[in-house]
C-alpha positions as CSV (number, residue, x, y, z in Angstrom):
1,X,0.0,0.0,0.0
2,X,1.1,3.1,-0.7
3,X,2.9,5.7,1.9
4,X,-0.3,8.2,2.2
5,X,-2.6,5.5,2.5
6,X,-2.3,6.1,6.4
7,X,-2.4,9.4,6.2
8,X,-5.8,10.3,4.1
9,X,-9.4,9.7,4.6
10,X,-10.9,7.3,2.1
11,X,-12.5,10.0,-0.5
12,X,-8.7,11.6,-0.5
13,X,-7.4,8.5,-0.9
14,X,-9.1,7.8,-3.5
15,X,-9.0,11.4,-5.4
16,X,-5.1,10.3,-5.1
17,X,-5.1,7.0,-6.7
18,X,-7.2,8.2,-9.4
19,X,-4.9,11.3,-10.2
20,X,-2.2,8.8,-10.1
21,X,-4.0,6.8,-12.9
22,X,-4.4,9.4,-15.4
23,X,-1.3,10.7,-15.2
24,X,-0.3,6.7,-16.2
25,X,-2.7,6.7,-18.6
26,X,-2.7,10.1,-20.4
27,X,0.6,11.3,-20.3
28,X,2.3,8.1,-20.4
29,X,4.7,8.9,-16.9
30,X,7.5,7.0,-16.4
31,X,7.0,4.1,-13.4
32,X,9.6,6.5,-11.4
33,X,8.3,9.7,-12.3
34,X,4.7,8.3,-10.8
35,X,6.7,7.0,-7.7
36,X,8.1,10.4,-7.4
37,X,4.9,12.2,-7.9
38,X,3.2,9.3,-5.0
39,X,6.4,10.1,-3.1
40,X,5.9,14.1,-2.8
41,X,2.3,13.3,-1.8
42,X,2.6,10.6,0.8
43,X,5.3,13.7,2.2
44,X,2.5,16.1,2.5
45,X,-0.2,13.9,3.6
46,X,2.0,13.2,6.6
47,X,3.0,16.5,7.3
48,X,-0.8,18.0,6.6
49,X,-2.5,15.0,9.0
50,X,-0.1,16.1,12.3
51,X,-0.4,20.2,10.9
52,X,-4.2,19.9,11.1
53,X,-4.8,17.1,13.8
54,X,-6.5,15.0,11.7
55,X,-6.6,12.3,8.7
56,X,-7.7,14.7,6.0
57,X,-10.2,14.3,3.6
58,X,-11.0,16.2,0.2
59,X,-12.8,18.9,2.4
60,X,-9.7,19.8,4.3
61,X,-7.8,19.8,1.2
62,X,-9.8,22.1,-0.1
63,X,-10.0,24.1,2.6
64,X,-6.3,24.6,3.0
65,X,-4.8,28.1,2.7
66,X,-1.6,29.5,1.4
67,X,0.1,29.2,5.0
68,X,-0.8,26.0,5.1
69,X,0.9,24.9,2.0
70,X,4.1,27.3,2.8
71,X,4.1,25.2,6.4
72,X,4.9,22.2,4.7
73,X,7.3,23.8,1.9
74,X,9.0,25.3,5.1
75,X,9.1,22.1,7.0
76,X,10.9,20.4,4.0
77,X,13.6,22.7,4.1
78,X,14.0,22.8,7.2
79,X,14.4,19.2,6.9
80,X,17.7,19.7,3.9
81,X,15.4,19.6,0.8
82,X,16.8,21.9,-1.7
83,X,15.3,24.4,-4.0
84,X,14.7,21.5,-6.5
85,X,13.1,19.3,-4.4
86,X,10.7,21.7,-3.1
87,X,10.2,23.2,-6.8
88,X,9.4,19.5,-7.9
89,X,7.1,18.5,-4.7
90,X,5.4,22.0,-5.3
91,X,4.6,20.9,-9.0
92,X,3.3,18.0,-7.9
93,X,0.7,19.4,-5.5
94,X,-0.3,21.6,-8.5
95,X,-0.9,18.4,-11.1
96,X,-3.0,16.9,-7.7
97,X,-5.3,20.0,-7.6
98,X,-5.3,20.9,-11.2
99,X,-6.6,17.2,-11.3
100,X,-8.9,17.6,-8.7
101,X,-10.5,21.1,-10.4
102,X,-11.0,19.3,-13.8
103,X,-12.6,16.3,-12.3
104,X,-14.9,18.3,-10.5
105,X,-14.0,16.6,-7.0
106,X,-13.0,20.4,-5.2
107,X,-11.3,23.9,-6.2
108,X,-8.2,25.5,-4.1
109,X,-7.1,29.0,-5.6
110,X,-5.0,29.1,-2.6
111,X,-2.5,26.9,-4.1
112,X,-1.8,29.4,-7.3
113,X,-0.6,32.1,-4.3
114,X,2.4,30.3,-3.5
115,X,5.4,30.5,-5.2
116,X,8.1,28.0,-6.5
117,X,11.7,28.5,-4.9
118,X,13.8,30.4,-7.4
119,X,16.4,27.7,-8.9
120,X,19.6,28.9,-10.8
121,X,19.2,27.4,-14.0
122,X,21.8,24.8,-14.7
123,X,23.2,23.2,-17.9
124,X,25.6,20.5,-18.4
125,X,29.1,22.6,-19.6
126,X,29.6,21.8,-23.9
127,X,32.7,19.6,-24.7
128,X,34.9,21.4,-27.2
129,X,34.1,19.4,-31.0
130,X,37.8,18.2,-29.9
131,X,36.7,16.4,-27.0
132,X,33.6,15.2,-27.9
133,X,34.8,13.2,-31.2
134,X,37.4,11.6,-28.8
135,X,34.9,10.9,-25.9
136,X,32.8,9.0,-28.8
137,X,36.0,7.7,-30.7
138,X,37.8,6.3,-27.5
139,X,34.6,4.6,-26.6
140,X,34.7,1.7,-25.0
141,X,39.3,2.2,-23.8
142,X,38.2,2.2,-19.9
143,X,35.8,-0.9,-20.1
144,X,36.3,-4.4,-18.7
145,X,34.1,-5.7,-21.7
146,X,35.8,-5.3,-24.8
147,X,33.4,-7.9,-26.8
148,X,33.1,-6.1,-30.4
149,X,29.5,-5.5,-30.1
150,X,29.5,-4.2,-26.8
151,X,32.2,-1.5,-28.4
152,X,30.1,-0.9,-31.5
153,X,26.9,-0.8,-29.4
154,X,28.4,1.8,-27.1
155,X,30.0,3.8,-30.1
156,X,26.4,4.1,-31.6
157,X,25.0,5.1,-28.6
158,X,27.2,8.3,-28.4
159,X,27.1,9.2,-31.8
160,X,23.4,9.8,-31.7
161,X,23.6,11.9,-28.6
162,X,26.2,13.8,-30.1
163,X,25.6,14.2,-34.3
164,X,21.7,14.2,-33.0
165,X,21.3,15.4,-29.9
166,X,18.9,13.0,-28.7
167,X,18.5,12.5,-24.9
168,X,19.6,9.3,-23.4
169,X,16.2,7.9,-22.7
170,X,15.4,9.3,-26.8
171,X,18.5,7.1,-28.0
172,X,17.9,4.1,-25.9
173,X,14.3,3.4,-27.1
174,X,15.3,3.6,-30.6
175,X,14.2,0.5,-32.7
176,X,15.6,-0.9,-36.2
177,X,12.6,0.1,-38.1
178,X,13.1,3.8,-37.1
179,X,17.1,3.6,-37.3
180,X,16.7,2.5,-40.8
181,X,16.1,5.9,-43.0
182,X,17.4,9.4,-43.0
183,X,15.3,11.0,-40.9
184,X,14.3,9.6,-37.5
185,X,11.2,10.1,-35.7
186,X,12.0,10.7,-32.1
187,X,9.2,11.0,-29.3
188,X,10.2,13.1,-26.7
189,X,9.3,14.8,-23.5
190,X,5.5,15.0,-23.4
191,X,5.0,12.5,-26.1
192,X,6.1,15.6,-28.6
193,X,7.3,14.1,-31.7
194,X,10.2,15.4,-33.6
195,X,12.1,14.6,-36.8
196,X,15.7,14.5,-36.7
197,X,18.4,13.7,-39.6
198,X,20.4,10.8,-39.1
199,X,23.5,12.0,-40.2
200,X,25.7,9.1,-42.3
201,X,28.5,8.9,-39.2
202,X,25.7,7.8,-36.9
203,X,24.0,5.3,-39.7
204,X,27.1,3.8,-40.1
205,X,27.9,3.2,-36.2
206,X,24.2,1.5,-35.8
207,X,24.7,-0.4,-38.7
208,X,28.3,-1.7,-37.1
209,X,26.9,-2.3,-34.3
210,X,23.7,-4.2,-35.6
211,X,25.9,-6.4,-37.7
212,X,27.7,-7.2,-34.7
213,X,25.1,-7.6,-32.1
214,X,24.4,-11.0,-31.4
215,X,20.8,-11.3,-30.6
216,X,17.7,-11.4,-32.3
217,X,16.0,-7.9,-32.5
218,X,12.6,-7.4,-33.2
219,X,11.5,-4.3,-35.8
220,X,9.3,-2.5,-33.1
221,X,11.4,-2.9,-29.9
222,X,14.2,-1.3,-28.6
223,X,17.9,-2.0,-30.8
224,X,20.1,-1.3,-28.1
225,X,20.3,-4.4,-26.3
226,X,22.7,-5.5,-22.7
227,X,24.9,-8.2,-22.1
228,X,22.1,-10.2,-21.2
229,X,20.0,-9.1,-24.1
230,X,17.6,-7.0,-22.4
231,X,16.9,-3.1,-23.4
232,X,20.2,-1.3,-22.4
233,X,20.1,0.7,-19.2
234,X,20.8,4.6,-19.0
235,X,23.1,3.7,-16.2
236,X,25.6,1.8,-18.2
237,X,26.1,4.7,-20.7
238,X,26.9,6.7,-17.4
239,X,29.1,4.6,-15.9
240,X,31.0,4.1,-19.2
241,X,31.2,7.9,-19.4
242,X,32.6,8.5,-16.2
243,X,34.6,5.9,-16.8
244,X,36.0,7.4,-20.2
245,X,36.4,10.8,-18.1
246,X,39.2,9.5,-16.3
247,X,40.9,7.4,-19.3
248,X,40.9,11.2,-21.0
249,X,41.0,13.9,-18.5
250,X,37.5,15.3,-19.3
251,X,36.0,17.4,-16.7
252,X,33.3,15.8,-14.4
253,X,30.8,17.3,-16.4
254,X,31.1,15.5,-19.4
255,X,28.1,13.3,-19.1
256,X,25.4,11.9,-21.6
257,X,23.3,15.0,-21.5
258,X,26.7,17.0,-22.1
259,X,26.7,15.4,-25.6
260,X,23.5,16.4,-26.5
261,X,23.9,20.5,-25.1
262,X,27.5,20.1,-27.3
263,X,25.5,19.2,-30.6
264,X,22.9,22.7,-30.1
265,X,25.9,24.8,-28.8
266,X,27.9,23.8,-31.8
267,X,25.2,23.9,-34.2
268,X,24.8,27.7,-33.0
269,X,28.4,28.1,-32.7
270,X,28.3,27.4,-36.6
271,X,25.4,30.0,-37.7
272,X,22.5,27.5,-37.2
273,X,19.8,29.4,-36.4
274,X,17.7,29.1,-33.0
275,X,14.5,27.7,-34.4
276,X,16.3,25.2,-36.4
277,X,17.6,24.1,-33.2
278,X,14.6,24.5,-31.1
279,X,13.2,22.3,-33.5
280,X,15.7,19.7,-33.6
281,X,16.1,19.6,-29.6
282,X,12.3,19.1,-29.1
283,X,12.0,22.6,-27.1
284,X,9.0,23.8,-26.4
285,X,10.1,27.1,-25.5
286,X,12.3,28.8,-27.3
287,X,13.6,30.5,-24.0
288,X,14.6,26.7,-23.2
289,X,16.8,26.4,-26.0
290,X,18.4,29.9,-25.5
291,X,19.5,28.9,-22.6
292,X,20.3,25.5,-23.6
293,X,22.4,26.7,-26.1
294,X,24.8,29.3,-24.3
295,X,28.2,29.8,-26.7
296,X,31.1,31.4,-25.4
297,X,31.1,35.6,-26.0
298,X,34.0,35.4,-28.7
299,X,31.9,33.1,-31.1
300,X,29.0,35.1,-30.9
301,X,31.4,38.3,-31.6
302,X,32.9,36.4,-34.6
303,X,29.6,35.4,-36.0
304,X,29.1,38.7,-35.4
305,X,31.4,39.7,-37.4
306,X,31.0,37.5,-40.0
307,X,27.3,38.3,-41.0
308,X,26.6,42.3,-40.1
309,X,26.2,44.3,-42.9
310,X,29.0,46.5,-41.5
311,X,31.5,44.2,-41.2
C-alpha cells in the first residue's frame, strides 16, 4: 500500500489514486516519475494530518490556505530539501489539484498564491568538437568488456547523442525500423514528436553495431540491447562515461546530457539558427533552447562579425 494511505481519509485516498492513474494513462509517466509524484504526496499527507490534527479528507484539502501549503514547503527545508526538491514536490501538489478542479471533486485558488523556490538554472558545460569526437572515438578504452558489439553498441550510442542530440532515454528506445532511414522520428518529453536527420556517421555506427550484435532484435522494440539481451540501461552509458572521463581527463561534467547540449551549442556556434535548433532539440520554448544553447562571447562576436552588414 502506498505511503499516504495512512495518512488520508478514504475520498482523498481515492482522489489520489485516481490522479495517479491518469497521469499513467494520459501522459504516459514513467514508473519513477509516478513513484516520485506518489512520493511528494505521501510527504504532504504526513505533514498536513499532524499540521491539522486529523486524517484529511478532500474537504480539508480544499480548505487549506496559502500558510498551510508554505508550512509544509518550510518544513521540508528545514528538513535539507533543496530548491529543486521543493520546486518539484510543489509541481506535484499543483498536477493533484489541477486534477482535482477538472474532475470536479473540489477547487483550491490558494495553491496558485504560493510561489516555487527560485532555482539557478543549470546546464551541463559543452565539450569542445575536440573532446567530444574523442569521448565518442575512444569509446569503449576504460571498459572491462571489450566484446566487439558491446564496443560498436556503445559507439552508436554516443554518436546519436552527439551528431543528433537525442536524450539518453530518446536514444535508448530507438528501434531498427526507425534507425533504418534518414530522418528519425523521435518522441520526446510529453510524447512531442520530432524529426531528426540521421546523419551518415551515426548510420554507419548502428549499422556496425547491428551487424555485430548477437541477438535477435525485433523491428518495433528497442535495438540497443545489454549483455544479457535485455533493453540497455541509462546507467551503463553513465558509468561508461565517467569511466572514459578518467581514461581522457575530461571534466566531471562530461556526461550523456553534455553530448546532447555540445551538438545545439555547436550547431549555433556554426550559424545555425535558434529555431532550427529549437526544433531539432524538441523545445518547447524557445527561451529553453536559449539557454540551452549558451556559446562562449568570442563566437558570438565572430559570428558577429561574420554576417553584419557592417562588417
Amino acid at each position: 500500500m502506498p505511503d499516504y494511505a495512512t495518512s488520508l481519509s478514504a475520498d482523498a485516498l481515492a482522489a489520489v489514486q485516481h490522479w495517479l492513474t491518469r497521469l499513467r494513462a494520459e501522459r504516459r509517466m514513467q514508473p519513477k516519475t509516478l513513484e516520485a509524484y506518489a512520493r511528494d504526496f505521501a510527504q504532504f499527507a504526513h505533514f498536513m494530518a499532524e499540521h491539522l490534527g486529523e486524517t484529511p479528507d478532500n474537504a480539508a484539502l480544499a480548505g487549506l490556505t496559502a500558510a498551510d501549503f508554505r508550512a509544509f514547503l518550510a518544513r521540508r527545508r528545514g528538513g535539507g530539501a533543496g530548491s529543486r526538491t521543493l520546486a518539484r514536490q510543489l509541481s506535484s501538489l499543483r498536477s493533484f489539484y489541477r486534477h482535482a478542479e477538472r474532475t470536479g471533486l473540489f477547487r483550491n485558488p490558494a495553491l496558485s498564491a504560493v510561489r516555487s523556490p527560485k532555482l539557478a538554472h543549470r546546464v551541463p558545460k559543452p565539450l569542445t568538437p575536440e573532446k567530444a569526437a574523442a569521448l565518442i572515438a575512444a569509446d569503449g578504452l576504460a571498459g572491462d568488456d571489450i566484446r566487439p558489439w558491446i564496443l560498436a553498441r556503445d559507439q552508436a550510442v554516443l554518436t546519436l547523442l552527439y551528431a543528433c542530440g537525442l536524450r539518453i532515454s530518446e536514444a535508448l528506445l530507438l528501434t531498427p525500423q526507425q534507425a533504418d532511414t534518414e530522418v528519425l522520428r523521435v518522441t520526446g518529453k510529453g510524447n512531442k514528436v520530432r524529426l531528426v536527420p540521421l546523419l551518415p556517421v551515426a548510420r554507419a555506427a548502428i549499422g556496425q553495431y547491428l551487424a555485430l550484435c548477437p541477438f535477435a532484435l525485433a523491428a518495433h522494440e528497442p535495438m540497443f540491447r545489454g549483455v544479457r539481451g535485455g533493453p540497455l540501461n541509462a546507467r551503463i552509458t553513465q558509468a561508461l562515461i565517467a569511466r572514459l572521463r578518467g581514461a581522457l581527463g575530461l571534466p566531471e561534467t562530461a556526461t550523456p546530457h553534455a553530448l546532447r547540449h555540445s551538438f545545439a551549442t555547436h550547431l549555433l556556434a556554426n550559424g545555425a539558427d535558434l529555431r532550427v535548433i529549437q526544433e531539432l532539440l524538441g523545445h518547447a520554448s524557445l527561451s529553453t533552447t536559449q539557454v540551452y544553447t549558451d556559446v562562449n562571447r568570442s563566437q558570438l562576436l565572430a559570428q558577429y562579425r561574420k554576417a553584419h552588414p557592417a562588417r
